[in-house]
N, C-alpha and C positions, 0 to 999 in steps of 0.2 A: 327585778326592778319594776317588772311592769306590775305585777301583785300589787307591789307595795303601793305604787302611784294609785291605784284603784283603790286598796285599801284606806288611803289618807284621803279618797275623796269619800268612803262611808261613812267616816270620823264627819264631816264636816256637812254632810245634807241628809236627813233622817229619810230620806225618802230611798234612800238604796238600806235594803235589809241584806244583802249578803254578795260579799265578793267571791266567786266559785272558781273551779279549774284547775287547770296542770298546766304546767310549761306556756305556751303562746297560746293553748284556747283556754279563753278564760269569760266570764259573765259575771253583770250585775245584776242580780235580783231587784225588783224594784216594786214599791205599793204603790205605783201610778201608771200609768200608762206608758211604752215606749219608744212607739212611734213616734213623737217628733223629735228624738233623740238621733233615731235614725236619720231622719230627713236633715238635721241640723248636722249631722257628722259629713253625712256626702257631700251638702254644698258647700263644706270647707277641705273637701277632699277626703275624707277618710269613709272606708266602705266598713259597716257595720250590720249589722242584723237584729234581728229581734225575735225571741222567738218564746211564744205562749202569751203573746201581748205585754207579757212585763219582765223577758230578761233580757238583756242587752248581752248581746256574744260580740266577741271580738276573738276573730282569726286571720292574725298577720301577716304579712310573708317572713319567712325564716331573716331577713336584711334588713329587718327593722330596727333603727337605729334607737337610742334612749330620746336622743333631740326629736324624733317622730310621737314618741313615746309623750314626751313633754309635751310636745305642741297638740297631740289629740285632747291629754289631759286637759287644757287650755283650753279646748273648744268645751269640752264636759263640763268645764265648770263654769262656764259661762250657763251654758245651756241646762245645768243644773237649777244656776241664779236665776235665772229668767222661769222656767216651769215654778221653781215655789214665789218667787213673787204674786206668775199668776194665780197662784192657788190660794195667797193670804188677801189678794184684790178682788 
């Protein structure tokens, strides 16, 4: 489930080149920068990582519900919208 959510957010913002992983660790490749990705997930609660400056990891705990799932996605794509706006401004 979680793939998939990941995967429907690469469909929708060019700026993720690839959804990676196995089971709950999983990453976004990204051609931008992503730390403030990072910074944007913690102050909505969610702990993420970033690693090589442009993949986004996510390692969940094993109790992660889909409505977590959903509501991170929701933060991403907010935070998605906002980085490429600034990037077209």
């Amino acid at each position: 489930y979680f793939m998939e959510k990941l995967s429907a957010l690469k469909e929708t913002f060019a700026c993720i080149q690839e959804v990676r992983g196995r089971g709950l660790l999983l990453g976004l490749a990204l051609n931008i920068e992503g730390k403030h990705f990072v910074d944007t997930c913690r102050e909505q609660g969610f702990l993420i990582n970033c690693t090589s400056g442009r993949v986004l990891r996510f390692v969940p705990p094993l109790t992660i519900s889909r409505d977590d799932i959903d509501r991170l996605c929701e933060v991403l794509t907010t935070a998605f919208q906002n980085a490429m706006a600034e990037v077209v401004s």
